[in-house]
C-alpha positions as CSV (number, residue, x, y, z in Angstrom):
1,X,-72.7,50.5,-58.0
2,X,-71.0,52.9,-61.2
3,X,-69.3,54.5,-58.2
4,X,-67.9,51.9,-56.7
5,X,-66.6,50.4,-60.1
6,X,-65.3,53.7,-61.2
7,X,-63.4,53.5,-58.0
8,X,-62.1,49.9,-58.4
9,X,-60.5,51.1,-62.4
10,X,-59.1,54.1,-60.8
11,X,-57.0,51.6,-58.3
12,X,-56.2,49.2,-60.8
13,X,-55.1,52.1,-63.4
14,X,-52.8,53.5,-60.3
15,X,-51.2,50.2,-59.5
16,X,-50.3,49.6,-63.1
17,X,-48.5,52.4,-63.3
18,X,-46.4,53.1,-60.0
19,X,-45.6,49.0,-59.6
20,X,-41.8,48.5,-60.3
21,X,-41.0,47.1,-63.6
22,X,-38.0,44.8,-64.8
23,X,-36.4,44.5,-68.3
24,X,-35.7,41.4,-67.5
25,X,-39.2,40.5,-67.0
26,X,-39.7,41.4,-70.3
27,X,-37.1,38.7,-71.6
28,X,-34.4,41.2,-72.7
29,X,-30.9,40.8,-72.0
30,X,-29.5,43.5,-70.5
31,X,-25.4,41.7,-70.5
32,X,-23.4,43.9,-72.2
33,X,-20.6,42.1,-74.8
34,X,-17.2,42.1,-73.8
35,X,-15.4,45.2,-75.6
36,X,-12.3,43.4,-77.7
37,X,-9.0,45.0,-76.9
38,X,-7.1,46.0,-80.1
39,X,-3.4,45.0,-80.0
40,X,-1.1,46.7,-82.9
41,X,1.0,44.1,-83.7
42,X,3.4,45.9,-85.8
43,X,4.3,48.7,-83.1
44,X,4.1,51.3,-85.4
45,X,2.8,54.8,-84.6
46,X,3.7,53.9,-81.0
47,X,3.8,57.0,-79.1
48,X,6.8,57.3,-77.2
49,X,5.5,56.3,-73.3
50,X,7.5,53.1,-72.8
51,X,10.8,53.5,-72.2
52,X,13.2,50.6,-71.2
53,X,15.3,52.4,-68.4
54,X,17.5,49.5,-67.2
55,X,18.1,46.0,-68.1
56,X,20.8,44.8,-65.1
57,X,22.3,41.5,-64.4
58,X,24.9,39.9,-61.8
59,X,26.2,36.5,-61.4
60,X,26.5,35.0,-57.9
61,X,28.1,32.1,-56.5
62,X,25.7,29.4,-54.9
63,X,28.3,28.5,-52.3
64,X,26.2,25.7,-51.1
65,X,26.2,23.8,-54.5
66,X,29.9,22.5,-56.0
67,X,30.3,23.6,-59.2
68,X,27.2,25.1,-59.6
69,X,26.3,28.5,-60.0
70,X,23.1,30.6,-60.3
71,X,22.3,33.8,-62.3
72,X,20.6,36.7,-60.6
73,X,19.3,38.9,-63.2
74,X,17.4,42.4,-62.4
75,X,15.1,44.3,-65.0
76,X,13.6,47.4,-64.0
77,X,11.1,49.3,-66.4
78,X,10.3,53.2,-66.3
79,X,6.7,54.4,-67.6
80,X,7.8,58.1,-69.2
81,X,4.1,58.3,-70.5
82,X,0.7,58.6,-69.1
83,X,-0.8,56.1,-66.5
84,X,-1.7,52.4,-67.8
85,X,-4.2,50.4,-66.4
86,X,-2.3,47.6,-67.8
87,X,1.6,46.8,-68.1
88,X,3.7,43.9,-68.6
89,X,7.5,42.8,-68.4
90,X,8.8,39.8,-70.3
91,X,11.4,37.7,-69.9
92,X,11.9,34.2,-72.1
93,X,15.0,32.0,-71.9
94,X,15.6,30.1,-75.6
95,X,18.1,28.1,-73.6
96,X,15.5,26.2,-71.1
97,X,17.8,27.1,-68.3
98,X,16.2,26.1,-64.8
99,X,14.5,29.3,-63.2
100,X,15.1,29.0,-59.7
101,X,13.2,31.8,-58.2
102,X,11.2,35.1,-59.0
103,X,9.9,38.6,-57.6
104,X,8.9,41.5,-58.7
105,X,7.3,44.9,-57.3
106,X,4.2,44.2,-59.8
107,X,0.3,42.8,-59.2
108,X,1.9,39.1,-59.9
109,X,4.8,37.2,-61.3
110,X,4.0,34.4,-62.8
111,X,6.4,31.4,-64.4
112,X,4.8,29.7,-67.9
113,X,7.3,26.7,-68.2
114,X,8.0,24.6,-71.2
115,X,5.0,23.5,-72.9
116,X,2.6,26.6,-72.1
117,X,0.0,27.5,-74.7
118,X,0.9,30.1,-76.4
119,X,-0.6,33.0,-78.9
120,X,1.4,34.9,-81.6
121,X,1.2,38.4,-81.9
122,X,-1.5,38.4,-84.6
123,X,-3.8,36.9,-81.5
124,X,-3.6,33.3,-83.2
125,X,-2.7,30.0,-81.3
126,X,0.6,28.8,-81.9
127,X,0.6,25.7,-80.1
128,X,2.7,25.3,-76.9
129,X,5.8,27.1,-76.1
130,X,9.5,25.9,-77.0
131,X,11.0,27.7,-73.7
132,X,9.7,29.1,-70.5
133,X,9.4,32.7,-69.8
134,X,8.2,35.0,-67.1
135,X,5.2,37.7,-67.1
136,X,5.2,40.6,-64.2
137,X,1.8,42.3,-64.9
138,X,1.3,45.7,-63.4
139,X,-2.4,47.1,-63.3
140,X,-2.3,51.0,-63.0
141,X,1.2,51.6,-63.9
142,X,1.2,55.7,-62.8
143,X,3.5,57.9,-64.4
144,X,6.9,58.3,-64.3
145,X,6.9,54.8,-61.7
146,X,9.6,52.0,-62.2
147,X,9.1,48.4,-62.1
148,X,11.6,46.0,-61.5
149,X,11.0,41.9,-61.9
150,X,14.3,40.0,-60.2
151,X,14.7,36.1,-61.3
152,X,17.7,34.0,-60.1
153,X,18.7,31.8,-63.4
154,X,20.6,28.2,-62.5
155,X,22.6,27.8,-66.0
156,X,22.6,24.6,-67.9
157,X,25.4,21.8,-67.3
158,X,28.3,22.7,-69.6
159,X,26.8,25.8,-70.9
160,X,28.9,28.9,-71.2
161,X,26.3,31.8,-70.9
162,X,22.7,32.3,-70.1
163,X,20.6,33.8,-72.5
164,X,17.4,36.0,-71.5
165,X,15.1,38.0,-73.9
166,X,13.4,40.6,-72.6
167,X,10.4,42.8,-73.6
168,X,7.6,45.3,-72.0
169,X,3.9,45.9,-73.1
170,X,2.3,49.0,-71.5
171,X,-1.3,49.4,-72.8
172,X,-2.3,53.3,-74.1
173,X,-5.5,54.0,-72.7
174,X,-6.3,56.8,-75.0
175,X,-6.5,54.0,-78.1
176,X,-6.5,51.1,-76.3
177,X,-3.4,49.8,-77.9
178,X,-0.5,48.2,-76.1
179,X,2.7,50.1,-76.7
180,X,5.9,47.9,-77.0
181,X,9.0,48.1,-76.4
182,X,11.5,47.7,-78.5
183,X,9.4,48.4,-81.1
184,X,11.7,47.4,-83.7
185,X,15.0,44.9,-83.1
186,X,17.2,42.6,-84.4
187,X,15.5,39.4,-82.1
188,X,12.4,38.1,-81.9
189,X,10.8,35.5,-79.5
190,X,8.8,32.9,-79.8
191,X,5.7,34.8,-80.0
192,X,6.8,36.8,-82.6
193,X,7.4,39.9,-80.6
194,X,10.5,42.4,-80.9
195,X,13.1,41.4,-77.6
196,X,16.2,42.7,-76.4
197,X,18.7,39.9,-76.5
198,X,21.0,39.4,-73.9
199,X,23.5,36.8,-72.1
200,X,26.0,36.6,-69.0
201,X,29.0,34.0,-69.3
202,X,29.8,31.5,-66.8
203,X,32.9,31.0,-65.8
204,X,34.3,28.5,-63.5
205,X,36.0,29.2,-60.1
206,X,38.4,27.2,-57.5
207,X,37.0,25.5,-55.1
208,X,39.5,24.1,-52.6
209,X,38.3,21.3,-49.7
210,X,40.1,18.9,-47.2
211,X,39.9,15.6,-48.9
212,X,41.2,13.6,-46.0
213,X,43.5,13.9,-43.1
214,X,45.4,11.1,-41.0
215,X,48.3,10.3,-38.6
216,X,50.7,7.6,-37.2
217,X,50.4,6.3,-34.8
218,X,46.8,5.7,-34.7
219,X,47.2,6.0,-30.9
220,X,49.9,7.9,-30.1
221,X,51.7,8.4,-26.5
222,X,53.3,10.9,-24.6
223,X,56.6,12.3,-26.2
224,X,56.0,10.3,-29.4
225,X,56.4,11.3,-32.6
226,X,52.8,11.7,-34.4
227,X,53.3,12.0,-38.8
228,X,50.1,14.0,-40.2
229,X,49.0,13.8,-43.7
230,X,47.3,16.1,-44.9
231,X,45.5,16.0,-48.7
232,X,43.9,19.0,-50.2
233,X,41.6,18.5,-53.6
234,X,40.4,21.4,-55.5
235,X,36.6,20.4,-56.5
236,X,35.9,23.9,-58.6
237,X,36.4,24.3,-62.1
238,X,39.3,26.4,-62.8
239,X,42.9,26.7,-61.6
240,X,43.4,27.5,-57.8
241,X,45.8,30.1,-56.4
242,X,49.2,29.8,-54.6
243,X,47.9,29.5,-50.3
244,X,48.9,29.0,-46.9
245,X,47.4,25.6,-45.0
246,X,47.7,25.8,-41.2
247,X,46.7,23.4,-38.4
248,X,46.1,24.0,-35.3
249,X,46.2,21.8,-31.6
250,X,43.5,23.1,-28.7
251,X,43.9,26.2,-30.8
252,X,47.4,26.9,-31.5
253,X,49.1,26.9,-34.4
254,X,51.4,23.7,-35.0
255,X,51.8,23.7,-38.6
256,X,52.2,26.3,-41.7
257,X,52.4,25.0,-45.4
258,X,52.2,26.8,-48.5
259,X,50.4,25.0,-51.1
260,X,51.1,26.0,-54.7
261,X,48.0,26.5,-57.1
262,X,46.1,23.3,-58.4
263,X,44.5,22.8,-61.6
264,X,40.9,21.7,-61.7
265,X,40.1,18.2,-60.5
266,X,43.9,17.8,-58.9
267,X,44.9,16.9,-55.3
268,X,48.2,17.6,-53.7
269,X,49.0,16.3,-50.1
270,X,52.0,17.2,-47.6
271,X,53.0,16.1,-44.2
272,X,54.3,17.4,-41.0
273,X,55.6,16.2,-37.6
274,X,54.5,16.8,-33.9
275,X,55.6,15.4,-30.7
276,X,52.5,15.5,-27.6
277,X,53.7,16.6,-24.3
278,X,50.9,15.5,-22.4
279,X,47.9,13.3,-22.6
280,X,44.2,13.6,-23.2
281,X,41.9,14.8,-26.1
282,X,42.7,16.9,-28.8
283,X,41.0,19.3,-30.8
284,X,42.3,19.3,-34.7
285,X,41.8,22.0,-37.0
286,X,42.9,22.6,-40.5
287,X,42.4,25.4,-42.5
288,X,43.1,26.1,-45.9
289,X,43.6,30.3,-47.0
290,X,42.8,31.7,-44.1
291,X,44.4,35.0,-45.5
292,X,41.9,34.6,-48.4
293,X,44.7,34.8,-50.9
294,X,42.5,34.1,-54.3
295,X,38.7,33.8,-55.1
296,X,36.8,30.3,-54.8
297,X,33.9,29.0,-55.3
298,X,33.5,28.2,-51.8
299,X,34.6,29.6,-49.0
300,X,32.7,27.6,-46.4
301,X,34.3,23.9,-46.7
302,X,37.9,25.4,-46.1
303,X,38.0,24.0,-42.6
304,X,38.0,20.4,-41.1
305,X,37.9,20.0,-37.2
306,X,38.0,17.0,-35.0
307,X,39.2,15.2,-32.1
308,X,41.8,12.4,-31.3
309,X,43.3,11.3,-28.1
310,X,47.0,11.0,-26.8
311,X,47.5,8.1,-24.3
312,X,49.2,8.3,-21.0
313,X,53.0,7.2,-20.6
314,X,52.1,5.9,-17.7
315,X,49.2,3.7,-18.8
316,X,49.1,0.3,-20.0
317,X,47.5,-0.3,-22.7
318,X,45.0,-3.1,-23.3
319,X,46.5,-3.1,-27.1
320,X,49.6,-2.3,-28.3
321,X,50.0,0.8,-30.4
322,X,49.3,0.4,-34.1
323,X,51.6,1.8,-36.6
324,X,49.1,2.1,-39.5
325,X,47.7,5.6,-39.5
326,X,44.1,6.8,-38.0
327,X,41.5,8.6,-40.2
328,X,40.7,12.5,-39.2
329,X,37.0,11.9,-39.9
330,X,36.1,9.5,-37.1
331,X,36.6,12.5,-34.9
332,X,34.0,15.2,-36.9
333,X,30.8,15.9,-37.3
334,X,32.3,16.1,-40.3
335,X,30.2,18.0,-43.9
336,X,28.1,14.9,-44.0
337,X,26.3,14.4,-47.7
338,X,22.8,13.6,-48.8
339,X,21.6,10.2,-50.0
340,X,19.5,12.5,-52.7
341,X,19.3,12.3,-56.3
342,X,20.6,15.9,-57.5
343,X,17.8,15.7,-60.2
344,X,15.3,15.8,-57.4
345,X,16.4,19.0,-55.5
346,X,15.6,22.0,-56.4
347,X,17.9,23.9,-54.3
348,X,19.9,23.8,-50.8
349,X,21.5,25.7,-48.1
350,X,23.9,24.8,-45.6
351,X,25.0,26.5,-42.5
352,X,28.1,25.6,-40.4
353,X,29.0,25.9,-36.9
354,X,31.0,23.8,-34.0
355,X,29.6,21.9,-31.9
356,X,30.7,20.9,-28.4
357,X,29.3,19.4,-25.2
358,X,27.5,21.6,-22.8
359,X,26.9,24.3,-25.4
360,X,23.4,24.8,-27.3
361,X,23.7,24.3,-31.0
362,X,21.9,26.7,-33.6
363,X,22.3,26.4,-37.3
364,X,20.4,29.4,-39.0
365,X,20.0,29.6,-42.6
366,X,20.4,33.3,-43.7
367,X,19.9,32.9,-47.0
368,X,15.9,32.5,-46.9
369,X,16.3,30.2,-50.1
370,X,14.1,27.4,-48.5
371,X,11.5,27.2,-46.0
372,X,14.0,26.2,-43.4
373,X,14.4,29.2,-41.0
374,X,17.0,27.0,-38.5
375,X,17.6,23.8,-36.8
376,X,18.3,23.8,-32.9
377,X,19.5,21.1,-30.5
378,X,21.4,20.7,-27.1
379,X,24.7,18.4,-27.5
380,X,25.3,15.7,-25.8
381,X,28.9,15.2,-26.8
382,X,31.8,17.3,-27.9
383,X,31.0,16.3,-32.1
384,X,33.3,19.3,-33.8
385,X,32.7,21.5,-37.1
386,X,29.8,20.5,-38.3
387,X,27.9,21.2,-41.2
388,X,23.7,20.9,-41.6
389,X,22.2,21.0,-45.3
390,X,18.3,21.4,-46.2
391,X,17.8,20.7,-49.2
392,X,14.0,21.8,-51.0
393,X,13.2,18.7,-53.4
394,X,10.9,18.8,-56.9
395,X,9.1,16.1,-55.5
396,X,8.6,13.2,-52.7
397,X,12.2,12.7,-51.4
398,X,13.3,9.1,-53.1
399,X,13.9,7.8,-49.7
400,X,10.1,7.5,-48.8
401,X,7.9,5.1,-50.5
402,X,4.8,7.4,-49.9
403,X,3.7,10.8,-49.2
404,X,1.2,12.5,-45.9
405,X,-2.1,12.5,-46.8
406,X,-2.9,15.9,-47.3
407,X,-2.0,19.3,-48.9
408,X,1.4,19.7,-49.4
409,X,3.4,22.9,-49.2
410,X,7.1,21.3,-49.3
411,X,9.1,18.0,-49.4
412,X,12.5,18.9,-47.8
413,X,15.4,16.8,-46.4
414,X,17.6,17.6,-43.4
415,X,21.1,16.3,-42.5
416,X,23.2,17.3,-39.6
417,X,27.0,16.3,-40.0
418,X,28.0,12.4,-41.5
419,X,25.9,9.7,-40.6
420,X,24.7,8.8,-36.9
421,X,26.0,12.8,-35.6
422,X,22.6,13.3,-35.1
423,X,21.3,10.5,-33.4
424,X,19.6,10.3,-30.0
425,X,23.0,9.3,-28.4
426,X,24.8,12.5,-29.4
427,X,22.1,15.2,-29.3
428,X,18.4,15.9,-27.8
429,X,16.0,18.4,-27.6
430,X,16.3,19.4,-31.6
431,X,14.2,21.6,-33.3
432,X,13.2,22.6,-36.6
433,X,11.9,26.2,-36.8
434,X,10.3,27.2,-40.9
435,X,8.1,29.3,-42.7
436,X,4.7,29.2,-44.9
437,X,4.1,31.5,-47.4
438,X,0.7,33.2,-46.7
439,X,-0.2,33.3,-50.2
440,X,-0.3,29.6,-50.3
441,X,-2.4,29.4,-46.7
442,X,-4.8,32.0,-48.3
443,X,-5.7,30.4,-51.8
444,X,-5.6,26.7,-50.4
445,X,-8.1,28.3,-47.9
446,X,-6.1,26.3,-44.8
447,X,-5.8,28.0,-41.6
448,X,-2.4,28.6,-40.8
449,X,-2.7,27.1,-37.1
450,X,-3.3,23.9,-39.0
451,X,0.0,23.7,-40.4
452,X,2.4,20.5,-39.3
453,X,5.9,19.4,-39.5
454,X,5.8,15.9,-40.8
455,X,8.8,13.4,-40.4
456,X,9.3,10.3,-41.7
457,X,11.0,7.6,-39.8
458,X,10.3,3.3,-39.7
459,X,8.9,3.4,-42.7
460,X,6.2,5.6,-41.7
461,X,5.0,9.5,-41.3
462,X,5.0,10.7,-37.7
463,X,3.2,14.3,-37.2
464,X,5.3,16.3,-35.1
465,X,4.6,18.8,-32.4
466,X,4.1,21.9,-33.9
467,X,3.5,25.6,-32.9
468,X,2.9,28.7,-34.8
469,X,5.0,31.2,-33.5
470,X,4.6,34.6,-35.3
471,X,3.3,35.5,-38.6
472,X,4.2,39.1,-41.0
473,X,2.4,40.4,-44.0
474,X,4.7,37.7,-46.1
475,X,4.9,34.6,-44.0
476,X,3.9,32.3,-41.4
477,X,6.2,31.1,-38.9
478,X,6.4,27.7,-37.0
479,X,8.6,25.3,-34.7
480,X,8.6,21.8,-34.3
481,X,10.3,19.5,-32.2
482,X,12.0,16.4,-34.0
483,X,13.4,13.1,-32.6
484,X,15.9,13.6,-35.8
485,X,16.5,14.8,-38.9
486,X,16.0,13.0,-42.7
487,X,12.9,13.2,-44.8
488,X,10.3,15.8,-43.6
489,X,7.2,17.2,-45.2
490,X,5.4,20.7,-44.5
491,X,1.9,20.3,-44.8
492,X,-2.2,20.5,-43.7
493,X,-4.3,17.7,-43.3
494,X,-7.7,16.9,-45.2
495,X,-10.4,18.4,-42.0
496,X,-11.9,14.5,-43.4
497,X,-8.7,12.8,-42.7
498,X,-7.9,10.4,-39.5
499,X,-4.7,11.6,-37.6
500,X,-3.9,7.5,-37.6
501,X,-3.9,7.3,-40.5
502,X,-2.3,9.6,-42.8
503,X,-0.5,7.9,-45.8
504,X,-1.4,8.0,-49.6
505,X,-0.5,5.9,-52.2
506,X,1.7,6.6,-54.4
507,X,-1.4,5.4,-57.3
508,X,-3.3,8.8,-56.3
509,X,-2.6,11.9,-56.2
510,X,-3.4,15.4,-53.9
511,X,-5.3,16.5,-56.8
512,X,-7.7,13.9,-57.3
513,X,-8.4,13.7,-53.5
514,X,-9.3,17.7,-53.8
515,X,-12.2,16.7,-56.5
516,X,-13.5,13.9,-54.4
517,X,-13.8,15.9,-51.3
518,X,-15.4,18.8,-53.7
519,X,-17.8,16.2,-55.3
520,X,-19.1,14.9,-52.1
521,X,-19.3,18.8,-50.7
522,X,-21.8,19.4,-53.9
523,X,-24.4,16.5,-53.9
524,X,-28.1,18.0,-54.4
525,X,-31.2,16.5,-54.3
526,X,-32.7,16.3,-57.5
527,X,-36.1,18.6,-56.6
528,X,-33.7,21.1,-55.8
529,X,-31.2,21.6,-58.4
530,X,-34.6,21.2,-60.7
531,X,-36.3,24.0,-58.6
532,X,-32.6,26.2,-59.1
533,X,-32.3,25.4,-62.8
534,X,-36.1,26.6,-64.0
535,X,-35.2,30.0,-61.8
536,X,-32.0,30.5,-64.0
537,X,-33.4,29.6,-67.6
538,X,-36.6,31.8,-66.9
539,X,-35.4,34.4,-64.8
540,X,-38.4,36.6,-65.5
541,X,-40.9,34.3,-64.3
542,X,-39.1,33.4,-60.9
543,X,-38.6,37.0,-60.1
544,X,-39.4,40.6,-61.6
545,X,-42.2,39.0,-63.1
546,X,-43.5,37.7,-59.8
547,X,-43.7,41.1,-58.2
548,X,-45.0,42.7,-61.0
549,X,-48.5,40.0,-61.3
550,X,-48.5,39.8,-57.2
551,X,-50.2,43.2,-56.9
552,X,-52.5,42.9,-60.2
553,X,-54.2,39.8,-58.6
554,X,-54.7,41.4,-55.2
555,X,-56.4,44.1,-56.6
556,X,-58.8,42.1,-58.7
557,X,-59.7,40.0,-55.8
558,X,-60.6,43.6,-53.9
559,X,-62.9,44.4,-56.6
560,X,-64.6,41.0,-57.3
561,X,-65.1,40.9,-53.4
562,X,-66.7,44.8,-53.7
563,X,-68.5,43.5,-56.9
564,X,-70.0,40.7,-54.9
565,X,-70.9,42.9,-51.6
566,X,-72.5,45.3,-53.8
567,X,-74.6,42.4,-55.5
568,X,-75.8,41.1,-52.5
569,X,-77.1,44.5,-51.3
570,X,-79.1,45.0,-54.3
């Protein structure tokens, strides 16, 4: 009997001491507090490893926008120091001017507009910010590496330069101060923080178009004098340059008039004379500067094309000839124009081509500035120059009274040419070819194949066929036919939603449908988020301190069973 409880305390002695044991078991906290980074915010006794290589700006010339230009302003950072884990380039604009877009060769580039909460420098809240500015933030910023952040600036109405302040932050890993730079200037933003002031003027440039064009007879004959008019109108903002205006018949050249320079806002007109020597359609083509004789503003609405018809001698005509003149513009697909507020775009591109009968039409926007790739269709008639705009709106496109159901990635329009050029009796087969950013796809957690094209038409959005057709490390790419163009939507249904029916009203919002469909996702039964709550406030009891009593009560059931064994026997 000693024996065998001699035994049974050498067991229990042995499990005590080789069975596993937890700190937290004991209730301790092992979380360590969060170290507090110290931030000098006078920038003295900055050692010298921020250096401010290059601060580089251009201004460029939105040619798809009258009278409206665009900044494009580069700033490029060198770290002459030793590696940071952490650096930072900023860029504030006092002005409020619109920032259009932004990149950089950073972690992330991210936009705090008007109204942001802000700190000072002293690490105090200041309220919310006056103007917007832009952050690149660089982890692990090596030695010796450059930086750049690129923005493209869209100056305010009226304004005569655009004013950026810029600054950079490189934290010394040694002291775990941030080194700044400049550490000492004339300017300050609106954090308190020494900037580097800068500005780029805007200037005005020409910009001259073909107001209107007509003739007399409206239906000319065969060997009968035809009077064109001609009216030029310079849109731009500053004086144009003397130029050459020539127009052209099936391609050759029937008319050369130099136009003196016109001031901003003015129109000029002039006439010429030509007698048809046969009968049949005509393609009409004027072009203003064709030797490119001064800058303008744009380059692309220099030409107007079209088509008219000269009747027979020998036919009688149902009508007698009218003297009053014809208008060019019945005959073109013409520039067309959008039906949109300018306060709700946020920025266009137009591409230009002719189109004619027989011949497959492909506009391709080369800029990239909207998701737009191109636009496709197959004539059905002979329509002439025509120009297509897409234009990326701020919000739902005024012309709808409601938007898709779903999670939006962009509200963009589409016109092709003046009103009716792209209807179902003058073109087919049309298709709209775009891009996703994969960042969006990825942190809205939507697959990519469930992206659609959505148009709307009668009052109503129609889901279009659409494919994905290739995909890089930036973007997604997609095609979708279309019946037409107007008001489309790029965008991913709820998995909850009914393809029939796919409209929200304009009383709710994306936002709000997210946290429903989260809330009904996260219903618990009440046993269970009981069970789940005692296991995180007494984590010692649910777990380490589980496995630590487990093996203490097996063993004294092992010796109260020997005890009772060895009772019986005696």
């Amino acid at each position: 009997m000693k024996v065998y409880l001699r035994l049974s305390c050498f067991l229990l002695v042995f499990f005590l001491l080789f069975t596993p044991f937890n700190a937290t078991a004991s209730g301790i906290n092992s979380d360590a507090a969060p170290v507090g980074i110290n931030i000098d915010p006078s920038g003295a006794n900055r050692a010298d490893s921020v250096v401010f290589e290059t601060i580089g700006a251009a201004v460029y010339i939105e040619e798809e926008i009258y009278n409206n230009e665009y900044a494009t302003i580069s700033i490029t950072t060198k770290n002459n120091g030793e590696k940071s884990s952490d650096g930072h380039i900023i860029v504030s604009f006092p002005n409020n001017e619109e920032i259009l877009s932004m990149e950089g060769s950073g972690d992330n580039v991210e936009l705090y507009p008007k109204g942001s909460s802000i700190e000072a420098k002293d690490g105090t809240k200041t309220g919310l910010s006056e103007y917007p500015f832009v952050d690149l933030a660089k982890s692990g910023w090596e030695t010796g590496k450059n930086e750049t952040l690129n923005l493209k600036v869209k100056p305010n109405k009226a304004s005569e330069e655009v004013v950026f302040l810029v600054r950079v932050a490189l934290k010394n890993d040694a002291t775990g101060d941030y080194e700044r730079y400049p550490g000492i200037s004339n300017d300050v933003d609106q954090q308190g923080w020494y900037v580097y002031k800068n500005s780029i003027g805007v200037s005005g440039y020409p910009d001259m178009i073909i107001e209107d064009i007509s003739w007399e007879p409206a239906n000319p004959r065969e060997n009968e004098n035809v009077t064109f008019k001609v009216t030029l109108k310079n849109v731009g903002l500053a004086s144009s340059g003397n130029c050459n205006v020539k127009c052209y018949l099936n391609g050759n050249e029937i008319s050369f008039s130099p136009v003196s320079g016109l001031e901003a806002g003015s129109k000029t007109s002039f006439t010429f004379n030509w007698v048809p020597t046969s009968s049949g359609n005509m393609d009409l083509k004027v072009v203003i500067d064709s030797e490119n004789q001064f800058f303008e503003f744009n380059k692309m609405n220099n030409e107007k094309a079209g088509i008219f018809t000269v009747i027979s001698s020998t036919t009688s005509p149902s009508s007698p000839s009218s003297s009053s003149g014809s208008s060019f513009s019945s005959g073109s697909g013409g520039t067309g124009g959008s039906p949109e507020p300018a306060n709700n775009i946020e920025i266009k591109e137009l591409a230009q081509q002719f189109v004619s009968n027989g011949n497959h039409a492909k506009f391709v926007f080369t800029k990239n500035v909207t998701s737009i790739a191109y636009i496709e269709f197959d004539p059905k008639k002979t329509i002439g120059k025509t120009t297509t705009i897409v234009e990326t709106l701020k919000e739902k496109s005024t012309l709808v009274t409601e938007l898709p159901s779903g999670k939006v990635y962009e509200n963009t329009n589409i016109w092709v040419g003046n009103e009716g050029t792209a209807s179902s009796e003058n073109i087919e087969n049309a298709v709209v070819g775009f891009k996703v950013e994969k960042t969006w796809i990825n942190s809205n957690g939507v697959d990519s194949s469930s992206v659609r094209l959505w148009k709307f038409e009668d009052e109503k959005w129609r889901e279009l066929p659409t494919t994905q057709t290739s995909e890089d490390g930036d973007y997604a790419y997609y095609e979708a036919d279309t019946p037409g163009f107007s008001a489309f939507s790029i965008m991913v249904l709820y998995p909850e939603e009914d393809p029939e029916s796919t409209s929200l009203s304009l009383g709710s919002s994306v936002e709000d449908k997210d946290f429903r469909a989260v809330s009904e996702n996260s219903e618990e039964k009440e046993s269970d988020v009981t069970d789940s709550e005692v296991e995180e406030n007494n984590p010692g009891i649910s777990g380490s301190l589980k496995k630590v009593l487990l093996p203490v009560v097996m063993l004294a059931a092992v010796i109260l069973a020997g005890y009772v064994a060895s009772r019986k026997r005696i």
